[in-house]
MIMARPA-939425 format. One record per residue (C-alpha): y negated, z, x negated; residue in one letter. Coordinates in steps of 0.5 Angstrom, whole numbers, plus 500, padded with zeros to 3 digits. Layout:
BEGIN
YZXA/...
This chain:
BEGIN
689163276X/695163271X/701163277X/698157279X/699153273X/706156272X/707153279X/704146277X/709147270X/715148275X/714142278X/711137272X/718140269X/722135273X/721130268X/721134262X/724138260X/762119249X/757124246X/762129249X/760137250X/759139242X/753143241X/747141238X/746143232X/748139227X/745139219X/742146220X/740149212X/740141210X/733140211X/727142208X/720144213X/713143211X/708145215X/702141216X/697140221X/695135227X/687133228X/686131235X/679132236X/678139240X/686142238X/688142232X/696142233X/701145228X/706140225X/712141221X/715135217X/723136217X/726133209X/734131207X/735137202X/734135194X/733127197X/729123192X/726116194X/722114199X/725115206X/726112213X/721117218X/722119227X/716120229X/718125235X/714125240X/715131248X/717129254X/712133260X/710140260X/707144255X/712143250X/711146243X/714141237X/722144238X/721143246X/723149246X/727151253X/728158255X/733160261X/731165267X/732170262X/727170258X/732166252X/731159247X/736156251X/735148248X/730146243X/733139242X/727136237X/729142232X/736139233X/734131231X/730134225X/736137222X/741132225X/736126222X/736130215X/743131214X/743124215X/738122209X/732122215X/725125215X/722127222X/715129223X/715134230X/708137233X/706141238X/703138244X/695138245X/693145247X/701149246X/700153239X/708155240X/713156246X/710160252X/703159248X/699155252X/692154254X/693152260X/687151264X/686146259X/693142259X/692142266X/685140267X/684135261X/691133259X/694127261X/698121259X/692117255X/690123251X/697124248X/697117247X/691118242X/695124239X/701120237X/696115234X/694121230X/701123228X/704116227X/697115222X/700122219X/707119218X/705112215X/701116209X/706120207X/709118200X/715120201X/716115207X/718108206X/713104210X/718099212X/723104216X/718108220X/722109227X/718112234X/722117239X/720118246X/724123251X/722122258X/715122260X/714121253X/718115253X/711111256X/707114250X/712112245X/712105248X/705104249X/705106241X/710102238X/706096242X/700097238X/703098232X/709092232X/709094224X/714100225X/722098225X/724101232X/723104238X/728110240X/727112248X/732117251X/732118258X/726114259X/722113265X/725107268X/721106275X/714106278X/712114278X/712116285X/719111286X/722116280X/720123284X/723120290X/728118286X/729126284X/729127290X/733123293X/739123288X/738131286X/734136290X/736134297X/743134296X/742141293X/737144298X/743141303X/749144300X/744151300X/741152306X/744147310X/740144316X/733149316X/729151310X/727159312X/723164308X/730168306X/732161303X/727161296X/731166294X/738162294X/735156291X/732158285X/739163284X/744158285X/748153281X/744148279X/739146274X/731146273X/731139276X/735141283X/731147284X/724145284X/726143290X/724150292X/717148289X/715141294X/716147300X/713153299X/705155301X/702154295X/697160295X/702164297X/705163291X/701163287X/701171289X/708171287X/710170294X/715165296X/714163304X/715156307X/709152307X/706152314X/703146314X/710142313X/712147319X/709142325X/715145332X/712152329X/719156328X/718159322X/723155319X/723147316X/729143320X/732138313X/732131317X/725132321X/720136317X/723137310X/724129309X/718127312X/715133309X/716132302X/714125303X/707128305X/706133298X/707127294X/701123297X/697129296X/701131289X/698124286X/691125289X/686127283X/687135286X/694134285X/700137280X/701129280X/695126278X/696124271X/702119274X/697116279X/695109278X/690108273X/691114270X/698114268X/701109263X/706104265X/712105264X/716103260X/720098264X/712095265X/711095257X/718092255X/714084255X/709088250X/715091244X/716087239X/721092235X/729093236X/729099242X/736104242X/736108249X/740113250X/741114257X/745121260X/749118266X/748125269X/741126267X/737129274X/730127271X/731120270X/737118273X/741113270X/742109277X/736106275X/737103269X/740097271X/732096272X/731096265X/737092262X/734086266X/726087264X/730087257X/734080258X/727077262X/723078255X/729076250X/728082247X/732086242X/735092246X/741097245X/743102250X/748107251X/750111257X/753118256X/758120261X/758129262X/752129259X/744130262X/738129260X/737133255X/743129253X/746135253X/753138258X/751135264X/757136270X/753133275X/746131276X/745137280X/748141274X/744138269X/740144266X/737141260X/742145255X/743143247X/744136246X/751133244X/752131237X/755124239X/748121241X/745124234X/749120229X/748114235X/741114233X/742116226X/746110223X/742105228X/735108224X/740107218X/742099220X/735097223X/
């Protein structure tokens, strides 16, 4: 039962999951952590709040709040080799603090710690209006702690998360800002296509070239390329196959019946197929469907009374930054108080990103810290 959750892991991790190249980890050992803990009702979820070191006075406060998957507070990603290859909101804790910043981070409902996850229930209660409940919690959390000024409280959404932060801030137009990095611009299904389209195809092309075969899987997953470009592996395989560890092209999608998945005819089709099944109530998308999921943000801009600061990677996989355009005019429209940076070379996680195929959610950047830092400072 577990692999069939991984699987759906996989795949939900496609949203996830001049900044230059500088690794990410700026302010470590100036901050102060207190642990606390989190009520959501049937979960109770370990907290951390990060402090400037020996800093006195009340303090502005980033309320961080996950992209998808089952993230722990750090978002903690690990490689094919078992490593901590980013924990990008460990880095803005310590970033923030160095910058006389306060953050409150929490494990997301049902994740006790990195790989430490109760996955038949993140997978089968979890969705986007529950982690909205969690953020009221969280955000309760921050606007009774007395070394927070009151005035300066700031919510960040990554991702997925971007919609939570969003529908959050709406209904708490008392807090000082809105920060969204990568955040989900398009309709659901539009930006899994767009994943699709901008990412996965060109990388399964450039692989196995005009046919999808079974000896293919192997390649996909061991080829230069990040999470994002290789989930394309995940919309083609037999799914009760691999939830035996066994990695087969799904026979369904196959309709000449040749053992292979020819590219133009039956894996374009063909993912398009998956994806009406994924959105169903059955379906490893369901929690994005219409009338589950929250809007995007795009759709909440006419609800946001706060100044808003997107941070956007121009070579982010998982919300790419093609589409943005589509933010900026829904910001125009509304006459509202937007600032947005894009940053070349970096990816979704705003950290080094070659390309969006490349984009491999590695440390953030230091440059779109101290972006988000001074524009707390001045808000």
């Amino acid at each position: 039962m577990r692999k069939s959750f991984l699987l759906s892991a996989l795949l939900l991790s496609s949203l996830a999951h001049a900044g230059g190249a500088e690794g990410g980890q700026a302010g470590q050992g100036q901050a102060e952590r207190v642990t606390t803990t989190l009520n959501f009702g049937d979960f109770q979820s370990k907290a951390e709040w990060t402090y400037p070191q020996g800093k006195s006075g009340k303090l502005p406060a980033v309320l961080l709040i996950h992209g998808s998957t089952p993230a722990d507070m750090n978002f903690t990603m690990l490689g094919q080799d078992g490593k901590v290859k980013s924990a990008i909101f460990k880095d803005l804790a310590d970033a923030f603090a160095a910058q006389g910043i306060a953050t409150l981070r929490y494990n997301k409902h049902y994740v006790s710690g990195p790989g430490q996850v109760d996955y038949q229930s993140f997978y089968t209660k979890a969705d986007l209006n529950l982690f909205l409940k969690d953020a009221e919690v969280a955000l309760r959390g921050v606007e009774q702690n007395p070394r927070v000024d009151p005035k300066k409280i700031f919510v960040y959404g990554w991702s997925e998360g971007s919609t939570v932060a969003a529908a959050l801030v709406a209904r708490h137009p008392e807090v000082a800002g809105l920060i969204v990095q990568g955040p989900v611009v398009l309709p659901w299904r539009q930006l899994f296509e767009a994943q699709f389209n901008n990412v996965q195809l060109p990388y399964l092309r450039s692989v196995v070239g005009g046919a999808l075969t079974n000896a293919d899987f192997a390649k996909l997953l061991a080829g230069k390329a990040g999470l994002v470009a290789k989930n394309a592996a995940s919309y083609f395989t037999d799914r009760v196959q691999a939830q035996q560890g066994k990695f087969v092209i799904n026979p369904l999608l196959d309709t000449n019946k040749d053992g292979k998945l020819e590219v133009d005819s039956e894996v374009v089709p063909g993912f398009q197929a998956v994806l009406d099944y994924a959105f169903t109530p059955q379906g490893f998308f369901s929690i994005y469907a219409p009338g589950r999921a929250l809007p995007t943000v795009t759709e909440q801009v006419p609800n946001l009374k706060v100044p808003v600061l997107v941070l956007q990677g121009a070579n982010d996989a998982n919300t790419p930054a093609k589409y943005l355009g589509t933010l900026e005019q829904a910001f125009k429209a509304a006459g509202r108080d937007a600032t947005i940076k894009v940053y070349p070379g970096l990816g979704h996680s705003l950290g080094p990103a070659a390309s969006p195929i490349d984009d491999d959610f590695r440390p953030i950047a230091a440059g779109p810290m101290r972006d988000a830092a001074n524009w707390i400072k001045t808000h």
